[in-house]
C-alpha positions as CSV (number, residue, x, y, z in Angstrom):
1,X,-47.5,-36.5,-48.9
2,X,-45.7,-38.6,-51.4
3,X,-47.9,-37.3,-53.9
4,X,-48.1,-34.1,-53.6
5,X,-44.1,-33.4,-53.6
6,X,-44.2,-35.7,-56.8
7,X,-46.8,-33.1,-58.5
8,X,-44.7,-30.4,-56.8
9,X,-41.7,-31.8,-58.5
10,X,-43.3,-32.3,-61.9
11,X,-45.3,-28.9,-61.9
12,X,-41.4,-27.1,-61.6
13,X,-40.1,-29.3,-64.3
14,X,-43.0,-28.4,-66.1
15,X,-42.5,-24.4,-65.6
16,X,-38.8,-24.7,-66.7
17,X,-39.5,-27.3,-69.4
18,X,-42.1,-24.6,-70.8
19,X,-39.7,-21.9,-70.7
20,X,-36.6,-23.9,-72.6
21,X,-39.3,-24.9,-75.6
22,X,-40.9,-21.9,-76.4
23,X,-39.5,-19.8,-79.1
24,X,-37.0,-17.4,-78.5
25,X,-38.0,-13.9,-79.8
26,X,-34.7,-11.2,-80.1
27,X,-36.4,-7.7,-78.0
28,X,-34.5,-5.1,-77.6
29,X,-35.0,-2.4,-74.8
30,X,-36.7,-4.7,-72.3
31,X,-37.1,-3.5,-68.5
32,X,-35.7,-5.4,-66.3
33,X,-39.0,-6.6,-64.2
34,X,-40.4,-7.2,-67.7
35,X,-38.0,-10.5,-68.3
36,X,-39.2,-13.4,-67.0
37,X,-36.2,-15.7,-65.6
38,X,-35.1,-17.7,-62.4
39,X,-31.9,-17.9,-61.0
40,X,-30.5,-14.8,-62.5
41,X,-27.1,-14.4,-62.2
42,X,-25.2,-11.0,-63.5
43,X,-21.9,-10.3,-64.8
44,X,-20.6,-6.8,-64.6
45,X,-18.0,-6.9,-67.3
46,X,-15.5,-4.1,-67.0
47,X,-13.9,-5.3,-70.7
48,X,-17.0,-4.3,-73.0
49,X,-18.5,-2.3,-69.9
50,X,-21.5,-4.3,-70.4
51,X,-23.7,-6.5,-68.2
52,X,-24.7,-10.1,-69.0
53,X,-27.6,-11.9,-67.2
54,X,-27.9,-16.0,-67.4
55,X,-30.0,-18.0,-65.3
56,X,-32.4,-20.7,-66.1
57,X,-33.2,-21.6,-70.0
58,X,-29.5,-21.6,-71.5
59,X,-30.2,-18.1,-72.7
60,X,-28.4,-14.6,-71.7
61,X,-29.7,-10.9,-72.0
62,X,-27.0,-8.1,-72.0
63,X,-27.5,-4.5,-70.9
64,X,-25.3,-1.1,-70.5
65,X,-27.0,0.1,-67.3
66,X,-29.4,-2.3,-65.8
67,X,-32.4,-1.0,-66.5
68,X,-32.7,-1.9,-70.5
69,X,-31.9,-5.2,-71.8
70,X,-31.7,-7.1,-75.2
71,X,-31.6,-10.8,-75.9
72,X,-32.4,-13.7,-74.8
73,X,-29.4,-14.9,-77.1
74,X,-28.4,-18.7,-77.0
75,X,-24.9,-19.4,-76.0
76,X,-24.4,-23.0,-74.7
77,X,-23.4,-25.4,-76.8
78,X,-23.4,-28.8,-75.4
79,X,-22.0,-31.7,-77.1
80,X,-24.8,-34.2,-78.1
81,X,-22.8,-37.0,-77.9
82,X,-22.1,-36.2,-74.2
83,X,-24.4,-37.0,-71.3
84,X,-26.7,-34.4,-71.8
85,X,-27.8,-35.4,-74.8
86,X,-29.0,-33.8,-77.9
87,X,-31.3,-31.1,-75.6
88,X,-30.6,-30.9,-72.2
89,X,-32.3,-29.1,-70.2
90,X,-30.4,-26.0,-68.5
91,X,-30.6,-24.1,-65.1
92,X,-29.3,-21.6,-62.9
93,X,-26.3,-20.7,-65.4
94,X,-23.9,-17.9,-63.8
95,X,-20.7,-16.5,-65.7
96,X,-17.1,-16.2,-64.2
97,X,-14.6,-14.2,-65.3
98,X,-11.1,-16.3,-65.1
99,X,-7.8,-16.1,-66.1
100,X,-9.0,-14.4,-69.0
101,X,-11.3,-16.6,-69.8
102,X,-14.8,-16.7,-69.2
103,X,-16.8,-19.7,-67.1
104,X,-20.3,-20.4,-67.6
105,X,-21.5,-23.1,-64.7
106,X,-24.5,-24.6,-65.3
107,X,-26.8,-27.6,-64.1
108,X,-28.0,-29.5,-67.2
109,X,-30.6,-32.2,-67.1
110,X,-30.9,-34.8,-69.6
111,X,-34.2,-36.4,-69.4
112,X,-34.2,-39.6,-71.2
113,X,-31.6,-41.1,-68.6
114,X,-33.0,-42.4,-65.3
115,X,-30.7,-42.7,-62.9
116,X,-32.7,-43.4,-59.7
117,X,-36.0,-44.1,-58.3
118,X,-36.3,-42.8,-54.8
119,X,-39.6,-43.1,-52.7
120,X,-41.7,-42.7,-56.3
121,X,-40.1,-40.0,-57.6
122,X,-38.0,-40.7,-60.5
123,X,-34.4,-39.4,-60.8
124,X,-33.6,-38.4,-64.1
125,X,-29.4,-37.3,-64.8
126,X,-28.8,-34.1,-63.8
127,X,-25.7,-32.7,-62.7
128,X,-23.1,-29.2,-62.5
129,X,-20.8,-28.6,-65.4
130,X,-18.9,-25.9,-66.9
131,X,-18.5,-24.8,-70.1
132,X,-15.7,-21.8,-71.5
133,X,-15.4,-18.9,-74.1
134,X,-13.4,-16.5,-74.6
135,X,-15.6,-13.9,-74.3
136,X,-18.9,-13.1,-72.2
137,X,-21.3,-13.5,-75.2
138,X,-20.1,-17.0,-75.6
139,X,-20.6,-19.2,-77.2
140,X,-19.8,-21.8,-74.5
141,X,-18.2,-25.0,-74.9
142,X,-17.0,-28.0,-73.5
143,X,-13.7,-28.6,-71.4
144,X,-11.8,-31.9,-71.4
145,X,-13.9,-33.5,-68.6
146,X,-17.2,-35.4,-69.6
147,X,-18.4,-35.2,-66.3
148,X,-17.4,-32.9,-63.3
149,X,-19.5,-34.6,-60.9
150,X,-21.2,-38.2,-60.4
151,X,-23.2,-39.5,-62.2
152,X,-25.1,-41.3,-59.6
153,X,-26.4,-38.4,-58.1
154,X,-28.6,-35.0,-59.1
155,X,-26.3,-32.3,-58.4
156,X,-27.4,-28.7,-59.5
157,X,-26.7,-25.2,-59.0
158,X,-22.4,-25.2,-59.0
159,X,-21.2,-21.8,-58.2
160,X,-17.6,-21.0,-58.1
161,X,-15.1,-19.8,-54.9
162,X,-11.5,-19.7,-54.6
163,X,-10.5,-20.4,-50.9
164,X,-7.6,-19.3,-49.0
165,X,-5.8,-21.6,-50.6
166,X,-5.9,-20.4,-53.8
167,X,-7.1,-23.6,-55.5
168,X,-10.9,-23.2,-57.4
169,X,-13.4,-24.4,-56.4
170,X,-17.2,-25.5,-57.5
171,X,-19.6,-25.1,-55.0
172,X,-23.4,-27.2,-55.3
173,X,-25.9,-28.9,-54.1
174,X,-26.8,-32.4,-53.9
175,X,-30.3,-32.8,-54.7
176,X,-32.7,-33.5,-51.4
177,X,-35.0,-36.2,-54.3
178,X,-32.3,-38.7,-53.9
179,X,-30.7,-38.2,-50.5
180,X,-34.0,-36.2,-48.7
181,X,-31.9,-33.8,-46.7
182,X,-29.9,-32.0,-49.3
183,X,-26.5,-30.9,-48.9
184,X,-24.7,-28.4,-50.3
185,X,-21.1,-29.6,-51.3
186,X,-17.3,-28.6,-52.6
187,X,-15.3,-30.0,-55.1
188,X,-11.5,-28.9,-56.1
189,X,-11.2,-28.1,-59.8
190,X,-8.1,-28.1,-61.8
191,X,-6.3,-25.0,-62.4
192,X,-7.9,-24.0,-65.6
193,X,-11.1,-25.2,-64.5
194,X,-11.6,-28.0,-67.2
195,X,-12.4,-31.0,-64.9
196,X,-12.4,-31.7,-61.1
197,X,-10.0,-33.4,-58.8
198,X,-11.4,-35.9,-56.1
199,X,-14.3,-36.2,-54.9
200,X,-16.9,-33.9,-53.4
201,X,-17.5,-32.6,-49.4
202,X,-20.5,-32.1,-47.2
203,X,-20.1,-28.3,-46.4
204,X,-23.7,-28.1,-44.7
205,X,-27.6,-30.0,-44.8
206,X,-30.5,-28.3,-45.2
207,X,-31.6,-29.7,-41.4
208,X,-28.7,-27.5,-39.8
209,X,-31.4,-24.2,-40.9
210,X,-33.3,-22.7,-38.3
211,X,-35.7,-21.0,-40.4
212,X,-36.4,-23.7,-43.5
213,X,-39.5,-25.5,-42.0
214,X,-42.1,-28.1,-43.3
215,X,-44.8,-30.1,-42.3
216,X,-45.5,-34.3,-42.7
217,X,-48.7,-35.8,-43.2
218,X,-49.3,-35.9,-39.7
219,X,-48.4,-32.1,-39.2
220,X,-45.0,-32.3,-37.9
221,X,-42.9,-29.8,-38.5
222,X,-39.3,-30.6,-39.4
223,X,-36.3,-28.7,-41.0
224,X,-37.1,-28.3,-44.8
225,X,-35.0,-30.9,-47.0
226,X,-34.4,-28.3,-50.4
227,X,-30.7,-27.1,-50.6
228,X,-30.7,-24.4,-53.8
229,X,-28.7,-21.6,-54.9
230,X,-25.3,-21.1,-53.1
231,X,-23.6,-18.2,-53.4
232,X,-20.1,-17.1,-51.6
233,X,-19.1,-13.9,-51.0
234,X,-16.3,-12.2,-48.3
235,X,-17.6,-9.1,-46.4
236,X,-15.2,-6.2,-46.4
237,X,-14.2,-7.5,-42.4
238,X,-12.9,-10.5,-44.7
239,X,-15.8,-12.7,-42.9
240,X,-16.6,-15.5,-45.6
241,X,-21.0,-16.1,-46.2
242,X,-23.3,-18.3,-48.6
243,X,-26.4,-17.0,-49.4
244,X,-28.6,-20.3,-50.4
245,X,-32.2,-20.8,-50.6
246,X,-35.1,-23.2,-49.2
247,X,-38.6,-23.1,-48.2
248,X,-40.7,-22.2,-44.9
249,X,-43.4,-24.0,-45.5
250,X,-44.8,-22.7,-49.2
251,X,-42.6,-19.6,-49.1
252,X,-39.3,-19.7,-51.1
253,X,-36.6,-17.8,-48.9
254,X,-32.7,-17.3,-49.3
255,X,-30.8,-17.7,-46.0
256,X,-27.4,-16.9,-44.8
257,X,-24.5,-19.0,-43.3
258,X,-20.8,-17.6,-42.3
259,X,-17.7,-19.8,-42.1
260,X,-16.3,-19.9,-38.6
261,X,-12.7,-20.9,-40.1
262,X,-13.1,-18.1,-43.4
263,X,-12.2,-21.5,-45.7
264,X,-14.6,-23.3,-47.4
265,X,-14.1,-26.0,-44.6
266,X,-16.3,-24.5,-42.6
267,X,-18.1,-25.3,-40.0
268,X,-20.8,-23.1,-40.9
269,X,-22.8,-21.5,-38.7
270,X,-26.5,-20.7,-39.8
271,X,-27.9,-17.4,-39.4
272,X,-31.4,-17.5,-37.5
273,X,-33.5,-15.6,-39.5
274,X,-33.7,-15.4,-43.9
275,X,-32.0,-12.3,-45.3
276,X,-34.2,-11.2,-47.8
277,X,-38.0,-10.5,-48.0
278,X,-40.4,-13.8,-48.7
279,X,-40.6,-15.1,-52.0
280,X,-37.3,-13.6,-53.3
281,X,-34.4,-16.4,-53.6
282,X,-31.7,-18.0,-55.1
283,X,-29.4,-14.4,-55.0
284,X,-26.0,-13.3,-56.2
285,X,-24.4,-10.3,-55.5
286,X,-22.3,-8.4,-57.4
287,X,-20.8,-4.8,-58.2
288,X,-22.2,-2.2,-60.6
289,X,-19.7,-0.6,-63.4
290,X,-19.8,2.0,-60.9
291,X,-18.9,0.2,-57.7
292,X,-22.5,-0.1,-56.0
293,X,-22.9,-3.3,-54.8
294,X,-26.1,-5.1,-55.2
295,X,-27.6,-8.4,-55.1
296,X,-29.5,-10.3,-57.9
297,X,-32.3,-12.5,-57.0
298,X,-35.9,-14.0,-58.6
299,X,-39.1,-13.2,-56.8
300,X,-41.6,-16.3,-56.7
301,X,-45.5,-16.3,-57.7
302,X,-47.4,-19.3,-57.8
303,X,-50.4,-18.5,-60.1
304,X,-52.9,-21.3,-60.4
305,X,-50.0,-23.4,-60.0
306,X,-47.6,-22.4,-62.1
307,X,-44.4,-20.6,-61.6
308,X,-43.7,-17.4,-61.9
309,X,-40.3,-15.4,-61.9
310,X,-38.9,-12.0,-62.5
311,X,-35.5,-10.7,-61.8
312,X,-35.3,-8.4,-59.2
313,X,-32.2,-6.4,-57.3
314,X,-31.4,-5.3,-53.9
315,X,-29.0,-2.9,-52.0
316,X,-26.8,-4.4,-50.0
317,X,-23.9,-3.4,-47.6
318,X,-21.1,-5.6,-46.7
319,X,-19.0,-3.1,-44.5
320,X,-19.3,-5.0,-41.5
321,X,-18.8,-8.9,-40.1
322,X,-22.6,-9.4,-41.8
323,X,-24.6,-8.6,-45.0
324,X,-27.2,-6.6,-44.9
325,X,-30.0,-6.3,-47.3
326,X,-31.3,-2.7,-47.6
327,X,-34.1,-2.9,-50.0
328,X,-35.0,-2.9,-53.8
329,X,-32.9,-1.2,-56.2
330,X,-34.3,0.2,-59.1
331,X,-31.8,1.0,-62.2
């Protein structure tokens, strides 16, 4: 067992290592399924009525209607005498629009630092961080704070919320490699977003799901251990969800959970059953130029063992207390 989630582990490294190192080509007039990326995450930005797409890779494609895109353009710039290093790797980057500024959260991965060894799997430094510009093409640069999060622990895939109480908020997940029942977690950030205040909270473990399942050596089956993806979003009954992701068994699915208090706070209660389709995961949702609301997610191939991940969207409707997914949109 120990084995095979160690070559699990290394052949998803390998996929996004792969994708970071090959050489960027500028297209122009790209489909969407044509683009190959995980963990897309699109900004519908009413300023230069244009939308930007991030995800994994540090890279973002822009579009004026969905359906044709250009890029990939680079837009992080990390500092290389940070953390991350010279090239760190980068995943699962979304864009915020703030206070007239715009966000880009991003999990970045700097391989030449170990920071644990947990049941033979070696932890490398990985954690959330955000980076600002002053417009949605970037480029995107470091705040004051070196670090947002520990650096002890993996953390990856920081999403942002604002809660009743008006303060921000980045929203992640602890990694299950170290801890082997991931979390996913809150963490108050300053008002301008350039570092974080205290120290982070358990929102939820991947054991309270009901529908992420695995099987041990022996063939047991317990609650799947991957937290990935979170997502927030408010229905139009004002009812607070997280869309977040995890396996049943070999089959990537995104799940839902609703706060029972609206706040971050919680507690959250687990939906029973995954929201979208199998092998479709790690989803955001946002609005069109035109107001249609629609969710962003990656559907998930394994061919001959590698990865394989397209941007996809989906109608949704969030008129009553739940989200409902109604099926693929095409642009």
């Amino acid at each position: 067992m120990k084995k095979l989630l160690a070559l699990l582990y290394f052949l998803i490294l390998s996929h996004f290592i792969s994708a970071q190192e090959r050489p960027n080509i500028l297209k122009k007039n790209v489909p969407l399924d044509s683009i190959r990326l995980s963990d897309p995450f699109i900004l519908a930005d009413h300023k230069t009525a244009m939308y930007y797409m991030t995800g994994t890779g540090g890279m973002l494609w822009k579009s004026k209607d969905l359906k044709l895109w250009e890029g990939p353009f680079p837009v992080a710039k990390t500092d290389p005498q940070s953390w991350m290093g010279p090239h760190p790797m980068i995943w699962a980057a979304e864009l915020h629009e703030y206070k007239g500024k715009y966000y880009y959260f991003a999990t970045f991965t700097n391989r030449d630092i170990k920071i644990d060894t947990v049941r033979g799997n070696v932890i490398e430094r990985r954690a959330s961080h955000i980076l600002v510009s002053d417009q949605p093409e970037g480029p995107y640069v470091p705040m004051k704070d070196a670090a947002y999060l520990p650096a002890d622990k993996p953390t990856l895939d920081g999403t942002f919320w604002i809660d009743k109480n008006g303060k921000p908020y980045m929203v992640y997940c602890y990694e299950w490699l170290q801890n082997w029942n991931g979390t996913i977690e809150k963490i108050e950030l300053k008002p301008d977003l350039s570092g974080s205040v205290g120290t982070g909270k358990v929102l939820f473990r991947a054991s309270d799901s009901p529908w992420s399942r695995e099987k041990d050596e022996n063939g047991n089956i317990h609650p799947n251990k991957v937290t990935d993806g979170p997502y927030l979003f408010r229905t139009q009954t004002g009812r607070l969800g997280m869309i977040w992701t995890s396996w049943v068994y070999s089959v990537y699915t995104q799940g839902v959970a609703y706060s029972s208090s609206g706040t971050l706070d919680g507690p959250w209660i687990q939906e029973k059953e995954p929201v979208t389709p199998p092998d479709f995961g790690h989803g955001m949702i946002f609005k069109t130029l035109q107001g249609r609301l629609l969710m962003a997610v990656h559907s998930h191939q394994d061919i001959n063992g590698h990865y394989r991940r397209t941007p996809h969207l989906f109608e949704v409707d969030d008129s009553g207390d739940k989200l409902i997914v109604r099926g693929p949109y095409v642009p």
